[in-house]
ZAFI-575602 format. One record per atom (N, C-alpha, C): chain; x, y, z; residue in one letter. Coordinates in Angstrom, 2 decimals, padded with zeros to 5 digits. Layout:
// residues N
NODE_cadena_x_y_z_residuo
NODE_A_X_Y_Z_a
...
// end
This chain:
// residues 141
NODE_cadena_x_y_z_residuo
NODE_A_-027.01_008.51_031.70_x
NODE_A_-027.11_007.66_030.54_x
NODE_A_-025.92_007.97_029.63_x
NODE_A_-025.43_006.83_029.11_x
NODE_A_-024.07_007.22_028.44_x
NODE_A_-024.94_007.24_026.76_x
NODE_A_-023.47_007.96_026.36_x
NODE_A_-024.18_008.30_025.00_x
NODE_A_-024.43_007.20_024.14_x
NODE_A_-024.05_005.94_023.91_x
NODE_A_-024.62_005.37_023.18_x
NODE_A_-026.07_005.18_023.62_x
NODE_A_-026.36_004.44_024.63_x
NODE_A_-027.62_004.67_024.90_x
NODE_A_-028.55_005.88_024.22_x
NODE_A_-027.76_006.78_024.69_x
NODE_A_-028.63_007.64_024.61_x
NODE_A_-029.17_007.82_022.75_x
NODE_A_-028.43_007.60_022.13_x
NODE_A_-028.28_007.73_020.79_x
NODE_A_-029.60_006.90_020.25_x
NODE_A_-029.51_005.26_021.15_x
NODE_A_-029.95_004.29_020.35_x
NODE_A_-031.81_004.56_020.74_x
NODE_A_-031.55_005.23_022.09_x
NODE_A_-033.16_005.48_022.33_x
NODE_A_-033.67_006.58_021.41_x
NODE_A_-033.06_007.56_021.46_x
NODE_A_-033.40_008.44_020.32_x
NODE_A_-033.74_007.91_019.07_x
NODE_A_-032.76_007.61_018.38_x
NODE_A_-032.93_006.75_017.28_x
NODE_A_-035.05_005.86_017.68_x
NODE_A_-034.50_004.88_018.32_x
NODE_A_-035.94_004.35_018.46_x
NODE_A_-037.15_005.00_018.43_x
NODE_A_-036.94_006.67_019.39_x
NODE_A_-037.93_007.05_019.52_x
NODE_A_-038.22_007.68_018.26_x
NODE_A_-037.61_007.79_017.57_x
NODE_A_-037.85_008.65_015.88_x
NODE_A_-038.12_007.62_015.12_x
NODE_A_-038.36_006.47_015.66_x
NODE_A_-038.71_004.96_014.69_x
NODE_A_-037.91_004.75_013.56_x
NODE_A_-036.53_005.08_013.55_x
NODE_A_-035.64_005.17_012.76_x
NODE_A_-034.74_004.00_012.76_x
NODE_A_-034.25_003.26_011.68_x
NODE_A_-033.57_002.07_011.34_x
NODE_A_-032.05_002.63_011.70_x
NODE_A_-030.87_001.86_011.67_x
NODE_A_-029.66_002.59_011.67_x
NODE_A_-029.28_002.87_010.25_x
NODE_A_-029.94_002.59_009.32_x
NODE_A_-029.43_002.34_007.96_x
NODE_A_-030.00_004.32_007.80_x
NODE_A_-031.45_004.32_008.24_x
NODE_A_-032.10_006.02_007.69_x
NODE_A_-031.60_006.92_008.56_x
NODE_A_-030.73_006.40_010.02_x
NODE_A_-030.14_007.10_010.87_x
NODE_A_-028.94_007.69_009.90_x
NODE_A_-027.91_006.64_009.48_x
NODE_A_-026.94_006.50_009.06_x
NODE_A_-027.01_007.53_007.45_x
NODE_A_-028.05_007.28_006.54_x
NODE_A_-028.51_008.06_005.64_x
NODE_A_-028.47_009.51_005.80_x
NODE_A_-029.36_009.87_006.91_x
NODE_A_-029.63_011.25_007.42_x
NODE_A_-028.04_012.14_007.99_x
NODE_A_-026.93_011.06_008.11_x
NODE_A_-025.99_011.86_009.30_x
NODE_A_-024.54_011.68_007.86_x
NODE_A_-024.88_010.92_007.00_x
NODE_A_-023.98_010.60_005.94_x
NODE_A_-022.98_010.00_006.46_x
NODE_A_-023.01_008.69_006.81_x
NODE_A_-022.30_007.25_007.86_x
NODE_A_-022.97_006.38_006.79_x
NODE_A_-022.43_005.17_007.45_x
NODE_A_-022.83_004.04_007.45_x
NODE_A_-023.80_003.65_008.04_x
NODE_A_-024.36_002.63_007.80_x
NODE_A_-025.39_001.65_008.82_x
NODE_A_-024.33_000.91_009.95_x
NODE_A_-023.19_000.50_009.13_x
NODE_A_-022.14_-000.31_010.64_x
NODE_A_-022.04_001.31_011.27_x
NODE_A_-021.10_002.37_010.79_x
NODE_A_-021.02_003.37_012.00_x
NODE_A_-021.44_003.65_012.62_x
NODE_A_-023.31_003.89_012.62_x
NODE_A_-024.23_004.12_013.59_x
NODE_A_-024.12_002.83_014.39_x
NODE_A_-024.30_001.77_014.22_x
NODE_A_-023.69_000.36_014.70_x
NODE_A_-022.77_000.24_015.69_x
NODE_A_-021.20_000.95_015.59_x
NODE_A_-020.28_001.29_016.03_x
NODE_A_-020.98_002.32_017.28_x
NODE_A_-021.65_003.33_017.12_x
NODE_A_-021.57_004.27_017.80_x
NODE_A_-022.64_003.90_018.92_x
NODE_A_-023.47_003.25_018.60_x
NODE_A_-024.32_002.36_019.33_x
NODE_A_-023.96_001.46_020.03_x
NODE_A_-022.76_000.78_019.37_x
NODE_A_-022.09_000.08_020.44_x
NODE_A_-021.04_-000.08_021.38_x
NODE_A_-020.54_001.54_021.41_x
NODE_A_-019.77_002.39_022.31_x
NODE_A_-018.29_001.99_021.97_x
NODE_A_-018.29_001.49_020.39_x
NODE_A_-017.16_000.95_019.54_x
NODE_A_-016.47_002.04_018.75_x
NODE_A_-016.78_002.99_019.32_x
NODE_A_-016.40_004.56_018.49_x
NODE_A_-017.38_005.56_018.91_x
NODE_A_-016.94_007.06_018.29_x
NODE_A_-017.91_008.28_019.02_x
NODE_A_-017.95_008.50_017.44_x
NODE_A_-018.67_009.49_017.48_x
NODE_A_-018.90_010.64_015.83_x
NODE_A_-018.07_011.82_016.28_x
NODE_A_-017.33_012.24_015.38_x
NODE_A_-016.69_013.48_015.23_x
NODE_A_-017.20_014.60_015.59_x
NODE_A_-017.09_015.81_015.42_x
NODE_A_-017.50_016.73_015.88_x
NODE_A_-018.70_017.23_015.16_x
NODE_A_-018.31_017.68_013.85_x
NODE_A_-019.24_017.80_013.13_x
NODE_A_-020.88_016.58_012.73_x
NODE_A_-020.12_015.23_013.18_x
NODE_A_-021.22_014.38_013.19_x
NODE_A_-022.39_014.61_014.49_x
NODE_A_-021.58_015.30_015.69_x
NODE_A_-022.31_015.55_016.86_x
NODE_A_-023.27_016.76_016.51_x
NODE_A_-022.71_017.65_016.06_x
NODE_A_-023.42_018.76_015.87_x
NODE_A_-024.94_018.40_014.66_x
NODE_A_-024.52_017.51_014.17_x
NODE_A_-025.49_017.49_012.58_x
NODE_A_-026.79_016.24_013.26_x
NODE_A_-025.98_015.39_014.54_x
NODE_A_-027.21_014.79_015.68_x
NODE_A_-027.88_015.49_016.36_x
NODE_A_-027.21_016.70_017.32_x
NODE_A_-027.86_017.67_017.84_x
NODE_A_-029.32_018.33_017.20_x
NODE_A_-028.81_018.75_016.01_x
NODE_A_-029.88_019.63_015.10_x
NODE_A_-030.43_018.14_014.92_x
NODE_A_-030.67_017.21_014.35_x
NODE_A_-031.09_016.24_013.71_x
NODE_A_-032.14_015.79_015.38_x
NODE_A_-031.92_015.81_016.39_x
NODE_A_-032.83_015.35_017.54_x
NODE_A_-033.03_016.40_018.27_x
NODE_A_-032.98_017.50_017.35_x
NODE_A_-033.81_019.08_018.29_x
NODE_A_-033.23_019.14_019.56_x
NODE_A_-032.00_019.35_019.97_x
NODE_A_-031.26_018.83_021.11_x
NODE_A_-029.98_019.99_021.28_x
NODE_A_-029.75_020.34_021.87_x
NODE_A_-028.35_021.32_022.40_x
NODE_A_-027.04_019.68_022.26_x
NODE_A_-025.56_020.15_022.23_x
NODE_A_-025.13_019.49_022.23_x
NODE_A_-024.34_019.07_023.64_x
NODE_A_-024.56_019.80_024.59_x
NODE_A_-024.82_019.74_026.09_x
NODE_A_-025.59_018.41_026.42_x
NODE_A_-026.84_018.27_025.97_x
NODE_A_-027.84_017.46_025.93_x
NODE_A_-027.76_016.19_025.44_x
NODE_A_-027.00_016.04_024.54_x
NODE_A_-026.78_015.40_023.39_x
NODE_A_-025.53_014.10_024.27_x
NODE_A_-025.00_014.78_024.60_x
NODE_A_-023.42_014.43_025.33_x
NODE_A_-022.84_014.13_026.53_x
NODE_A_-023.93_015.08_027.13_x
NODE_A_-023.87_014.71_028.81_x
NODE_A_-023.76_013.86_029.53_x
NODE_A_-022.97_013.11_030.24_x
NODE_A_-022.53_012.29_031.05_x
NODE_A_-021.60_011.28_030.07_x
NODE_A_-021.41_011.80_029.25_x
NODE_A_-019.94_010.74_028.29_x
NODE_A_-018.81_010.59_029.18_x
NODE_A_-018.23_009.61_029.66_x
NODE_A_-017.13_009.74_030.26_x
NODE_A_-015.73_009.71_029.34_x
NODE_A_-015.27_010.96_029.32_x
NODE_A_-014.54_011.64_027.98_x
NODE_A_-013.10_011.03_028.12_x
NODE_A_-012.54_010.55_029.72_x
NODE_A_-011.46_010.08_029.85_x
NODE_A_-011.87_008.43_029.69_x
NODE_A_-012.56_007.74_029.36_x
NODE_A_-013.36_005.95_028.24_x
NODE_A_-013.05_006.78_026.64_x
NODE_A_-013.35_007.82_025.99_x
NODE_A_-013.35_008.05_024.94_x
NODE_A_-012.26_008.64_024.61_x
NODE_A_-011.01_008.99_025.36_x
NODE_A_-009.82_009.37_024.80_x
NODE_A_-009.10_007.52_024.95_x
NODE_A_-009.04_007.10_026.49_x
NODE_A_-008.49_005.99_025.98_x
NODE_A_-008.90_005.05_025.05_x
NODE_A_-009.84_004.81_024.69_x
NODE_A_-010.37_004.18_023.56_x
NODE_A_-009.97_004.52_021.94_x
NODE_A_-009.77_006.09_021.77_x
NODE_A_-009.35_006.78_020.71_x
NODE_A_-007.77_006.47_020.84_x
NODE_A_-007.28_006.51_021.93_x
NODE_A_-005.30_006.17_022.04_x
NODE_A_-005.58_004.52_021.75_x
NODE_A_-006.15_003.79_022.37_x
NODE_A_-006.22_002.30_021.87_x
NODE_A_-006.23_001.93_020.30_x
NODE_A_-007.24_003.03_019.45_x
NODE_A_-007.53_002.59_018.22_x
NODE_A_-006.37_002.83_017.45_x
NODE_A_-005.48_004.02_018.14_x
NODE_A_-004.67_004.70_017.24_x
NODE_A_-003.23_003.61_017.12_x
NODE_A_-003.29_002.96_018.65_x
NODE_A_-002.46_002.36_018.65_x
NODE_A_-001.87_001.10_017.86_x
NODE_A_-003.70_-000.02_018.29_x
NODE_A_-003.81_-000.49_016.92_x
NODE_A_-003.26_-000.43_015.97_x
NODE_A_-003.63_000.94_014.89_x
NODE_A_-003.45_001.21_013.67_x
NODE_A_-002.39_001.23_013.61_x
NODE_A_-001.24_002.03_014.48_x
NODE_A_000.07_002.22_014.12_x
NODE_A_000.57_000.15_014.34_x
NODE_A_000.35_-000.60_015.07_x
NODE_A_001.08_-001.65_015.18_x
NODE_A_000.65_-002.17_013.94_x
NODE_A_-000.51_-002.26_013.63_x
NODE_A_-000.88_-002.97_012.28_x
NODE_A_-000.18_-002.03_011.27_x
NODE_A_000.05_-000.70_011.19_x
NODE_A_000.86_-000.19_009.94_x
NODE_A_002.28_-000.33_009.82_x
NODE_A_002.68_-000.65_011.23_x
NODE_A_004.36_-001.52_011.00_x
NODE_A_004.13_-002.60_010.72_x
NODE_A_003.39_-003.66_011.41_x
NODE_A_003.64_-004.92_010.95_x
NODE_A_003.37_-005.18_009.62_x
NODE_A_002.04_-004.54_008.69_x
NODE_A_002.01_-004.50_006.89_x
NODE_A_003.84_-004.22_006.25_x
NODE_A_004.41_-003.04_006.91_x
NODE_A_005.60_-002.23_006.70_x
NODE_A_006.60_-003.57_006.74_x
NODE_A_006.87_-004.29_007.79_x
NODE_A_007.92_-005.21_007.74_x
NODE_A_007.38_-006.65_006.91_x
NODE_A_006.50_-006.26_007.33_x
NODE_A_005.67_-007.62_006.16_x
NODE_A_006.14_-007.72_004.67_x
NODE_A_006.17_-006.44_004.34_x
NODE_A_006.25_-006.03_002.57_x
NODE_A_007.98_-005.85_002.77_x
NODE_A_008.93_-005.57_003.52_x
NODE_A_010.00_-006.00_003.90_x
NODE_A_010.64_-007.03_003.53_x
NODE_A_009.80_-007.79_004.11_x
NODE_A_010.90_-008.92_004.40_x
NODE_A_009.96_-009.96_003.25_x
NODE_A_008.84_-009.51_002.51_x
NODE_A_008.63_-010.28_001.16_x
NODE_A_009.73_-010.06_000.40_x
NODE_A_009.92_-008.46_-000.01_x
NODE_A_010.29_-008.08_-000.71_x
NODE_A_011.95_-008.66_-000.70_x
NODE_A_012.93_-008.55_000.10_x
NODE_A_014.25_-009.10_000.70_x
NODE_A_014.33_-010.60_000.35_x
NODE_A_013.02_-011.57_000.76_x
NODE_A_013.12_-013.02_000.42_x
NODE_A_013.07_-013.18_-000.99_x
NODE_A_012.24_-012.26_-001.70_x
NODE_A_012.21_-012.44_-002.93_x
NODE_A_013.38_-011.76_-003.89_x
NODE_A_014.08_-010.90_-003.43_x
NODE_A_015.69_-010.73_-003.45_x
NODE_A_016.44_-011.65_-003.88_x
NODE_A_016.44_-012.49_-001.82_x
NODE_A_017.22_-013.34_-001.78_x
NODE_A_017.56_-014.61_-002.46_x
NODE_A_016.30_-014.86_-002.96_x
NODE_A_016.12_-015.98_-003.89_x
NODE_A_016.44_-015.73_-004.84_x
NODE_A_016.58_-014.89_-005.76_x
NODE_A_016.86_-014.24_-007.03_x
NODE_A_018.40_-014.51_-006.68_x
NODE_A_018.92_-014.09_-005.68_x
NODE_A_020.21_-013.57_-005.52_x
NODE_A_021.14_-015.60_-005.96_x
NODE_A_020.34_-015.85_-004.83_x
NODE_A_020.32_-017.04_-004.26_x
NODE_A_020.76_-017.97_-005.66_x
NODE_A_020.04_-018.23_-006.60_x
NODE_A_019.77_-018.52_-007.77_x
NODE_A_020.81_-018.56_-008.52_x
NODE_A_021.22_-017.01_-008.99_x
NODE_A_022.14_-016.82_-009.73_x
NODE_A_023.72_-017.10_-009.46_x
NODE_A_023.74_-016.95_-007.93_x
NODE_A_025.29_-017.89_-007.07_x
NODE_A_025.05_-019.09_-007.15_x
NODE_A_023.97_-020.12_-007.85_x
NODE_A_023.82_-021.25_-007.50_x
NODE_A_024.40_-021.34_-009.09_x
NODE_A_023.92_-021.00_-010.18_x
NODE_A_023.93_-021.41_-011.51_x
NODE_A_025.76_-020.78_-011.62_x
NODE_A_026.30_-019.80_-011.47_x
NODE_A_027.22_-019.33_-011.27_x
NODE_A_028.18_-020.63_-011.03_x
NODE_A_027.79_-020.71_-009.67_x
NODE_A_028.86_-021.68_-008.81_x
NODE_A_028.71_-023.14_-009.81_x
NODE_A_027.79_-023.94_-010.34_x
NODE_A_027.72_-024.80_-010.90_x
NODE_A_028.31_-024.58_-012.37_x
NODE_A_028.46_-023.64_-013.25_x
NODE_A_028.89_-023.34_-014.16_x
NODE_A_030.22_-023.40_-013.72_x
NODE_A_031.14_-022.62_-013.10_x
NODE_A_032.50_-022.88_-012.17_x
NODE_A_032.50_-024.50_-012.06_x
NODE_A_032.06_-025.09_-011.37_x
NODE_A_032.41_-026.48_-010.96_x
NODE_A_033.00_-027.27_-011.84_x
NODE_A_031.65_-026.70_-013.36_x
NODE_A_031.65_-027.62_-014.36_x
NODE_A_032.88_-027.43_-015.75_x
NODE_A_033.13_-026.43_-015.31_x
NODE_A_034.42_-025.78_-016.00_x
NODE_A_035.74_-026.68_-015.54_x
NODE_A_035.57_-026.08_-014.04_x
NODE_A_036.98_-026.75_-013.30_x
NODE_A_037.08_-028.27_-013.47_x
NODE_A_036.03_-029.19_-013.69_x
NODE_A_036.28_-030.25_-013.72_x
NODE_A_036.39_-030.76_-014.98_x
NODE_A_036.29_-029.74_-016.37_x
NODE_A_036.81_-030.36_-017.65_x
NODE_A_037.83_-030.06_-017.89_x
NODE_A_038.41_-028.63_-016.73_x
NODE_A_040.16_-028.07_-017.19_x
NODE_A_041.02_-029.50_-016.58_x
NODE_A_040.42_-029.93_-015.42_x
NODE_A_041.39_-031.01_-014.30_x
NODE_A_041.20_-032.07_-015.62_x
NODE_A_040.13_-032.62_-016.34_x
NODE_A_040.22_-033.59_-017.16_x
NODE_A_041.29_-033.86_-018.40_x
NODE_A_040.77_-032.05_-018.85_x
NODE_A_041.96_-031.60_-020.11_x
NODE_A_043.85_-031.88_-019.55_x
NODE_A_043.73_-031.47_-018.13_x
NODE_A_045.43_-031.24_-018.09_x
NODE_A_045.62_-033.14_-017.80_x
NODE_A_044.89_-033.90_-016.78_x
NODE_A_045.33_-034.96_-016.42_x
NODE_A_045.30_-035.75_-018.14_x
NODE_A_044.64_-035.61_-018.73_x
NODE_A_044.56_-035.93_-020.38_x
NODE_A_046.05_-035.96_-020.80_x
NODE_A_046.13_-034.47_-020.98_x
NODE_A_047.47_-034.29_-021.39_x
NODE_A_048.91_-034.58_-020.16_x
NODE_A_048.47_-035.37_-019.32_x
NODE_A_049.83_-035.51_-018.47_x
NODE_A_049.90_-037.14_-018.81_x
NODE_A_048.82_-037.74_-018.52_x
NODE_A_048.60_-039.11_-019.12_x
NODE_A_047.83_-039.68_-020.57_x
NODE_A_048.61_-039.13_-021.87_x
NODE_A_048.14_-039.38_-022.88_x
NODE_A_047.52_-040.89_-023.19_x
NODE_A_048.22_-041.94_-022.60_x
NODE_A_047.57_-043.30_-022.97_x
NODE_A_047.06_-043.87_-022.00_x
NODE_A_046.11_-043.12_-020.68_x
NODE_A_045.04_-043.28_-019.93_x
NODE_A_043.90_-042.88_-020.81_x
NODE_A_043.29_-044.13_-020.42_x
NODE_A_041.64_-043.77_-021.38_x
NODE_A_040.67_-043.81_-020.19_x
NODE_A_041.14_-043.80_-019.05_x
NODE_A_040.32_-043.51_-017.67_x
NODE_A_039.39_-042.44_-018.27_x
NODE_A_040.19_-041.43_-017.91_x
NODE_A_039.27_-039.97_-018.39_x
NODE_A_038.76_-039.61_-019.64_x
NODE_A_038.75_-040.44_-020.48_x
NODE_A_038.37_-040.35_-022.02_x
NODE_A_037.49_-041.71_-022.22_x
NODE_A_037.01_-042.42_-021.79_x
NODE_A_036.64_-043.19_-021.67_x
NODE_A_035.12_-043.62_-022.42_x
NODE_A_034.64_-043.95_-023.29_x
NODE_A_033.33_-044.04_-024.28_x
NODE_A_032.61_-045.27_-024.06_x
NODE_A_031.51_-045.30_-023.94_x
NODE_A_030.82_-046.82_-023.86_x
NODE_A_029.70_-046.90_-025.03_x
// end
């Protein structure tokens, strides 16, 4: 019998909810949940505090776990975590860079338009003064 099983019959046979399971072992109601549903193990100290808690050796308690399902499962979770803690990592990246870039973006835009608007009243001022009695460029309506 693998250990969740084994957990959840216990549990039953003590007519115990997962919530007063979970109470008694200082978990959750999902962790006992989890552990019941072979979605995680309990730590060490959680094993030992089941042991005493179902009058049980921890031999007893554990026996027939297949420990090479519970390491790859523990390298799976870890792995998980690390891909999800880069992808948050480049996530906040490349917010952070767009929201940069736009800033950046912005200020070469108002920049460059301020320039434009310069250069095209100096070209007005000199063609002005090269053709004083053109009213092209001076022109009022």
């Amino acid at each position: 019998m693998k250990f969740n099983e084994k957990l959840l019959k216990l549990r039953k046979e003590k007519g115990l909810s997962q919530e007063e399971l979970g109470m008694e072992m200082q978990v959750s109601r999902q962790t006992i949940s989890k552990w019941e549903a072979a979605q995680s193990y309990p730590d060490f100290t959680r094993l030992v505090m089941l042991s005493d808690f179902f009058d049980m050796t921890l031999d007893e308690l554990v026996k027939d776990i297949d420990v090479q399902e519970v390491r790859e499962n523990s390298l799976t979770n870890e792995k998980i975590d690390s891909i999800y803690r880069v992808s948050q990592e480049v996530d906040s990246i490349f917010h952070s860079r767009t929201l940069i870039g736009a800033v950046k973006g912005i200020k070469w835009f108002l920049a460059g338009s301020f320039i434009l608007l310069c250069l095209i009243a100096v070209v007005s001022l000199i063609l002005h003064f090269i053709y004083p009695e053109s009213y092209m460029f001076w022109r009022t309506y």
